[in-house]
C-alpha positions as CSV (number, residue, x, y, z in Angstrom):
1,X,19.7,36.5,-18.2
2,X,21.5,34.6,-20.9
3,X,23.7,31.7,-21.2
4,X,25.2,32.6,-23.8
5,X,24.9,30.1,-26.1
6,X,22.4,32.2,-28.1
7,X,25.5,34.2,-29.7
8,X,26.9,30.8,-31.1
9,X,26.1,28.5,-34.3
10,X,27.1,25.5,-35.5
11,X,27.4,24.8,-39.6
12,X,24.5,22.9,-40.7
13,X,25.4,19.5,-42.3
14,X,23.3,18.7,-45.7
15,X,25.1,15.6,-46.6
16,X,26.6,14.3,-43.4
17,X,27.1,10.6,-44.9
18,X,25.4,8.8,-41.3
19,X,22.4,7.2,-40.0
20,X,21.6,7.9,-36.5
21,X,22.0,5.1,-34.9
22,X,25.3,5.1,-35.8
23,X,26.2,7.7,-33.9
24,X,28.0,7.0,-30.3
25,X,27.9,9.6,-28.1
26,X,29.6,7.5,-24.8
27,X,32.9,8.4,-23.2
28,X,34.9,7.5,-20.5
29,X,34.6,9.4,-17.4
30,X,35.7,9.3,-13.8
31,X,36.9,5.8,-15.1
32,X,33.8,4.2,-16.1
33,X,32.3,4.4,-19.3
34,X,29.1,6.3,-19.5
35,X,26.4,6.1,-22.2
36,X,26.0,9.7,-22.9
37,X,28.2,13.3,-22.4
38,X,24.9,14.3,-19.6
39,X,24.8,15.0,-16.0
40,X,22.2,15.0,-13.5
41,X,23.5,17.8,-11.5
42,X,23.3,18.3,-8.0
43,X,20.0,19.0,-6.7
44,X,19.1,17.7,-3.7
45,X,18.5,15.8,-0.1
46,X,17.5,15.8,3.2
47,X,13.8,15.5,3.5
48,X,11.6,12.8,2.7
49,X,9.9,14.4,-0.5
50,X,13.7,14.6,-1.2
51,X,14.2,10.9,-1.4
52,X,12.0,10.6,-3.7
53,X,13.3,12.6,-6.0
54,X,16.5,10.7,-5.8
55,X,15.7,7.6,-5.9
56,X,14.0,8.6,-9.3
57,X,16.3,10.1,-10.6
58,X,18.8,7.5,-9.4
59,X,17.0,4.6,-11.1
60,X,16.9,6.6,-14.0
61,X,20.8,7.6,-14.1
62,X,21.4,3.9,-12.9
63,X,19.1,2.9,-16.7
64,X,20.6,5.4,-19.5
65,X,24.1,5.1,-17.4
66,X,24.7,8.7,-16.8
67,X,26.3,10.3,-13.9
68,X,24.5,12.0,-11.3
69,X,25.4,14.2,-8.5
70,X,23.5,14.3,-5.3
71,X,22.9,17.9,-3.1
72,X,24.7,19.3,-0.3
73,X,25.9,16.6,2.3
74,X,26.4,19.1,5.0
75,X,22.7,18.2,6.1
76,X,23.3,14.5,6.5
77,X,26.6,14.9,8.6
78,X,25.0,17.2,11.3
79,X,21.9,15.1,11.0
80,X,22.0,11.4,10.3
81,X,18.5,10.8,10.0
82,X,18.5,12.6,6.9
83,X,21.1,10.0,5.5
84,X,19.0,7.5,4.0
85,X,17.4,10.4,1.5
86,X,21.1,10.5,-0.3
87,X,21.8,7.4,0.1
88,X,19.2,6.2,-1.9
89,X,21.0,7.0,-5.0
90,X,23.6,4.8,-4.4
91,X,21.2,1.6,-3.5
92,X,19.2,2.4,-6.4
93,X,22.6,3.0,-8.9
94,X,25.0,0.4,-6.8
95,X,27.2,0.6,-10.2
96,X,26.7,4.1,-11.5
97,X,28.8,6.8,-11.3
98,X,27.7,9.1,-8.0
99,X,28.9,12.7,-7.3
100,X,28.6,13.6,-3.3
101,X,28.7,17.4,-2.7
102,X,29.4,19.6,-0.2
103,X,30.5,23.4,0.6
104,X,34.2,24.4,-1.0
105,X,34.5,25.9,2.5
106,X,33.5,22.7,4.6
107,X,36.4,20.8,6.6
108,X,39.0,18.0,4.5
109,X,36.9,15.0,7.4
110,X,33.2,16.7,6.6
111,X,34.2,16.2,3.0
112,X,35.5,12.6,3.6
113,X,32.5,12.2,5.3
114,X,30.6,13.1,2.3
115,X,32.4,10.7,0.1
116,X,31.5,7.9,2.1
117,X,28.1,8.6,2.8
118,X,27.4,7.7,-0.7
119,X,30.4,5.7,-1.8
120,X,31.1,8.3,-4.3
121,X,32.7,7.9,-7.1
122,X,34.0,11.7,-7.0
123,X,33.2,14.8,-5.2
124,X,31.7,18.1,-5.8
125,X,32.8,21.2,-4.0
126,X,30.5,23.8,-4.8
127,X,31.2,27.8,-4.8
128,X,28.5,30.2,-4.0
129,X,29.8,33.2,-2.2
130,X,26.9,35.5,-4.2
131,X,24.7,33.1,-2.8
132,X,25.8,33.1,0.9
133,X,26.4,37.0,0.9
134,X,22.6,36.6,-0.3
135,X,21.4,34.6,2.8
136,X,20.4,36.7,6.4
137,X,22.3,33.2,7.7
138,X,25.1,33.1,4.8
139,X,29.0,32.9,5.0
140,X,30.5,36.1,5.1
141,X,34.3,35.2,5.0
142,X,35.9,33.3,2.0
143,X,39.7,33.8,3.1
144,X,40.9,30.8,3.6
145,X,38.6,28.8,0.5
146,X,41.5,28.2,-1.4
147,X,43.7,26.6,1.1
148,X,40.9,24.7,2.1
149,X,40.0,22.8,-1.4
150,X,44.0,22.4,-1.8
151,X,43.7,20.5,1.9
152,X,40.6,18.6,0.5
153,X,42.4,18.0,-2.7
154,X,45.0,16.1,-0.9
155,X,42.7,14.2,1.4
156,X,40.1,13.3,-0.9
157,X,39.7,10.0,-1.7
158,X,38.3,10.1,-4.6
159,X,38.5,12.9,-7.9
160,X,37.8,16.4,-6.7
161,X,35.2,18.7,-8.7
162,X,35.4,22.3,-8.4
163,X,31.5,23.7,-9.0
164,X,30.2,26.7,-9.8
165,X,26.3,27.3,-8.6
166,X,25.3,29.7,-11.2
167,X,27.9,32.6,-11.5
168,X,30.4,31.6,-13.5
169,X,33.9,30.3,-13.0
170,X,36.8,33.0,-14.7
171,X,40.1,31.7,-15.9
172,X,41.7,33.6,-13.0
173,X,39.7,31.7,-10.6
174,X,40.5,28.0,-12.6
175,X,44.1,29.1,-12.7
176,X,43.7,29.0,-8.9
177,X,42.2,25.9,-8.3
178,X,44.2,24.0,-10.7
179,X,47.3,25.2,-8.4
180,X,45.5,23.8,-5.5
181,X,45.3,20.1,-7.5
182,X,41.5,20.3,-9.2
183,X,41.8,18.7,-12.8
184,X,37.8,18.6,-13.1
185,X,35.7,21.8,-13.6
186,X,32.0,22.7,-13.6
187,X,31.4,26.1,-14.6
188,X,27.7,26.8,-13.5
189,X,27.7,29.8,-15.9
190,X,25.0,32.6,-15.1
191,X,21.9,31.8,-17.2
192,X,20.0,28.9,-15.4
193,X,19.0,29.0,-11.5
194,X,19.2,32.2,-10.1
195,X,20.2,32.2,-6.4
196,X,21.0,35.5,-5.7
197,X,17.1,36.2,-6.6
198,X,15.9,33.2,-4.5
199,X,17.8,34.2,-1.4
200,X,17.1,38.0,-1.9
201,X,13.2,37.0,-1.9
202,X,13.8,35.3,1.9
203,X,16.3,37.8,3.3
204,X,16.3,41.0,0.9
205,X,19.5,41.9,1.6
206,X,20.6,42.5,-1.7
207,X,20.3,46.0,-3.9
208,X,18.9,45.9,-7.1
209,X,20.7,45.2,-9.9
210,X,22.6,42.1,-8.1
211,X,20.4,39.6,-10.4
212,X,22.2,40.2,-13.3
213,X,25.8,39.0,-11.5
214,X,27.6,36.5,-13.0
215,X,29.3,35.3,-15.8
216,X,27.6,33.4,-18.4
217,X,27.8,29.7,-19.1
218,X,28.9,30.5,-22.8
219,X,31.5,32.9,-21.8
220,X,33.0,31.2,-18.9
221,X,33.6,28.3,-20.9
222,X,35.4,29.9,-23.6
223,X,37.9,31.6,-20.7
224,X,38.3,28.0,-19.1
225,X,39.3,26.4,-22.7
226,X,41.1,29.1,-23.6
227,X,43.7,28.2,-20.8
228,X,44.3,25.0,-22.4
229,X,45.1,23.2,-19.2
230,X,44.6,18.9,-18.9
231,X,41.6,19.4,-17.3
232,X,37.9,18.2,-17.4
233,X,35.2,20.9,-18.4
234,X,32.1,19.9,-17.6
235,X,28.8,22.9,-18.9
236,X,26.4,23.7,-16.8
237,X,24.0,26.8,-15.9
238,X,20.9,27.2,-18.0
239,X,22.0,25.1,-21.0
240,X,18.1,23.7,-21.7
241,X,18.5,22.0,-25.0
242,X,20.4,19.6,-27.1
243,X,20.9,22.2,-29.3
244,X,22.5,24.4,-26.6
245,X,24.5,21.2,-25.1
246,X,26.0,20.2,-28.4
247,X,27.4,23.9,-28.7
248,X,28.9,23.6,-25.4
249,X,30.9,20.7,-26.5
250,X,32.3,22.1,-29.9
251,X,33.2,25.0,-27.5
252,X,35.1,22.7,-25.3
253,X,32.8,21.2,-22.5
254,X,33.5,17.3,-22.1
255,X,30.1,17.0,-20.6
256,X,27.0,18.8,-19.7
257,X,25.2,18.9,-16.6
258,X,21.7,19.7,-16.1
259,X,19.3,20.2,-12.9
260,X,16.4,22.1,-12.8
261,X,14.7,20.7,-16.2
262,X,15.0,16.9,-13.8
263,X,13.1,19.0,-10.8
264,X,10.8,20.4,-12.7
265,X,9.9,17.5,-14.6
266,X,9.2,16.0,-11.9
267,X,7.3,17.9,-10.1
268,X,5.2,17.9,-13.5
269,X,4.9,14.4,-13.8
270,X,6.6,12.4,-11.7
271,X,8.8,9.9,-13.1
272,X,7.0,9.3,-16.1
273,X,7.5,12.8,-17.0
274,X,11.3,13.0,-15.9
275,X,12.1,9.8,-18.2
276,X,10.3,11.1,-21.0
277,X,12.3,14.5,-20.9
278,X,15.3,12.7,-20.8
279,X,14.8,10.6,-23.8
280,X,13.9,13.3,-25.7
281,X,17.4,15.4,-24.6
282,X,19.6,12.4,-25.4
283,X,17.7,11.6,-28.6
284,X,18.4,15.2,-29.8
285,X,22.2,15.2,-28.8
286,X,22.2,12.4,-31.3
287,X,20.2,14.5,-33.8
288,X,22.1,17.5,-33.3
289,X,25.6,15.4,-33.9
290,X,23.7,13.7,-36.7
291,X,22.9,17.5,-38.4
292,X,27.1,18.4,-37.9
293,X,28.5,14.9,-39.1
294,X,29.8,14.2,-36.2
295,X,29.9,10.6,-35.9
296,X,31.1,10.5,-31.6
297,X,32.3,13.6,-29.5
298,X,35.6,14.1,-30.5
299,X,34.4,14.9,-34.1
300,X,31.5,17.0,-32.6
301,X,34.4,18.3,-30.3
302,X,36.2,19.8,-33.4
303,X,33.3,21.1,-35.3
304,X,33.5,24.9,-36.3
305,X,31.6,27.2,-34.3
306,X,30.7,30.3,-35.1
307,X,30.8,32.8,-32.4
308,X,29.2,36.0,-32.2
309,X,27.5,39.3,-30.9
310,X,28.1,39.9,-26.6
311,X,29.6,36.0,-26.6
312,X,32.4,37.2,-29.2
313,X,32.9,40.5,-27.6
314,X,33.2,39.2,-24.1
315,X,36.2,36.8,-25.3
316,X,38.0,39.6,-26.9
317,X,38.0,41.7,-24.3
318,X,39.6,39.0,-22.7
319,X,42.1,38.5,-24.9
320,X,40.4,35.8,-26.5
321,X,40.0,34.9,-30.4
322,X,36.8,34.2,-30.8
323,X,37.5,32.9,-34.3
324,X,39.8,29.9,-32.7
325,X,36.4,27.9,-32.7
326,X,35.7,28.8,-36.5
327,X,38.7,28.3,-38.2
328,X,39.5,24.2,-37.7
C-alpha cells in the first residue's frame, strides 16, 4: 500500500532568506489558536490500559497545544464505567481543543451524548463500511448514512467532522456530505492502518485481494481540493513524516492528523518515547518549511508541487490537472 505522497516533490530551497525559528507554523482552528498544523487522531478508549494512553497523550496535546481526538464513544454510552478512560483527556487538556467520535451511522442523541462526555470542542463521525462488511459482527446496511449525518449536522452542538478510517474519501462522496451541512473533512486515505486486514484476520470473511481497497491519502486529497469548496481538509492515512505532512499541505490539507506513530510510540516507550517522537515531527515540519521558504502555512500552502507517476495519473483520470499544483 501507498499513500501516495511518494509520487509528489516539493522544490528545494537553496537560499530561502530564514532562520528557523522564525518560522510559525500556528493557525486558527475550530476557533482556538493551535501551535502547530498536527492532529492526534482518534485512537482510542474504553479500557483501563486505554486511559492511559489518553491521559498521555492528552497531557501531551494539552503542552505543544495540538488538537486531539479521542476513539469511538459508542462504548462509553452503553457502558458508563468506561467513561472516565475518555474523559481523561479533557481533565488532563481542560483548555485544549478535543475531538469526540462516534459511528456516522449512530443516532443525532448518541452523538450529543458523545459531545458531552468530553465537552468537545467538535465531533468526529467516522466512515468505515469496508471495515464493518469486514467484521463477523459488522454493519451491513449504510442506506440511510447520509440522512443520518445531515440529522446530526443539524443537532450537533458543536462543528461536525466527516472521517474517513483508512479508505479514502472521493469528491462524489464530499459533494455529498457537504449537501448534508459538513464544512470539515478528514480523508483517512488508504496507506496507514489497514482495517480490512485486521478484521479479516478475526473473522476471514473477506476474499483476497480486498487489502489493497481504498483510495490513497495523496489522491483523495487532490479530488477533495480539486472541488474547491469552503471547507476544512484535514490529511490523514499513513502520512509518517514531516516530509510527507508538509506535501499534504502544499497539496491542500489545512492540517494533518496522525495515530498509529502516538500508539506505537508508546507502546515502545511510554511517554518518554511518545514526546520524543513528537518533537522530532514538529521540529521537521519547521525544517521542511525552512527547506521551501515558507515562512507560515499559507506560503507553504502555495508552494509548487510537483506531481507525478500513479499520483498524476490517478488525478487525470479524474479530470484533474495535476500541473494546477506546479504552476503558481
Amino acid at each position: 500500500m501507498t499513500n501516495g505522497f511518494t509520487d509528489t516533490f516539493l522544490l528545494n530551497n537553496s537560499i530561502p532568506g530564514l532562520a528557523i525559528d522564525e518560522i510559525d507554523l500556528s493557525q486558527t482552528f475550530l476557533g482556538k489558536n493551535i501551535a502547530w498544523p498536527l492532529m492526534i487522531n482518534a485512537i482510542t478508549g474504553g479500557t483501563e490500559r486505554a486511559r492511559g494512553i489518553n491521559q498521555c497523550l492528552a497531557s501531551l496535546a494539552g503542552k505543544y497545544n495540538i488538537p486531539m481526538a479521542v476513539g469511538s464513544l459508542n462504548i462509553a454510552i452503553e457502558d458508563p464505567d468506561t467513561i472516565s478512560s475518555f474523559a481523561i483527556v479533557r481533565e488532563k487538556n481542560p483548555q485544549g481543543l478535543i475531538l469526540a467520535n462516534i459511528g456516522a451511522d449512530e443516532p443525532p442523541d448518541k452523538a450529543v451524548k458523545a459531545v458531552k462526555i468530553i465537552d468537545a470542542d467538535a465531533l468526529q463521525l467516522h466512515f468505515n463500511v469496508p471495515q464493518e462488511i469486514a467484521m463477523e459482527e459488522g454493519e451491513r446496511s449504510f442506506k440511510n448514512v447520509l440522512v443520518n449525518v445531515e440529522e446530526i449536522a443539524a443537532v450537533s452542538p458543536v462543528p461536525v467532522i466527516a472521517k474517513e478510517v483508512g479508505f479514502g474519501f472521493s469528491r462524489e462522496t464530499v459533494e455529498k456530505l457537504f449537501a448534508c451541512g459538513i464544512r470539515i473533512f478528514d480523508n483517512g486515505g488508504q496507506g496507514g492502518t489497514n482495517f480490512i486486514t485486521i478484521e479479516n484476520q478475526r473473522s476471514g470473511l473477506m476474499a483476497e485481494g480486498f487489502e489493497h481497497w481504498g483510495i490513497p491519502t495523496a489522491w483523495s486529497l487532490g479530488e477533495i481540493k480539486a472541488l474547491q469548496l469552503p471547507i476544512v481538509i484535514i490529511a490523514s492515512g499513513g502520512i509518517r513524516t514531516p516530509v510527507e505532512a508538509t506535501k499534504a499541505i502544499a497539496m491542500g490539507a489545512d492540517m494533518i492528523g496522525l495515530a498509529a506513530p502516538f500508539l506505537k510510540a508508546y507502546v515502545r516507550e511510554g511517554e518518554a518515547g511518545v514526546e520524543s517522537y513528537l518533537q522530532g515531527f514538529l521540529y521537521g515540519l519547521q525544517a521542511a518549511a525552512l527547506m521551501t521558504g515558507s515562512r507560515n502555512l499559507a506560503e507553504l500552502s502555495r508552494q509548487p508541487l510537483i506531481i507525478m507517476g500513479q499520483t498524476a495519473e490517478w488525478l487525470r483520470a479524474r479530470g484533474i490537472d495535476p500541473g494546477d499544483w506546479t504552476s503558481r
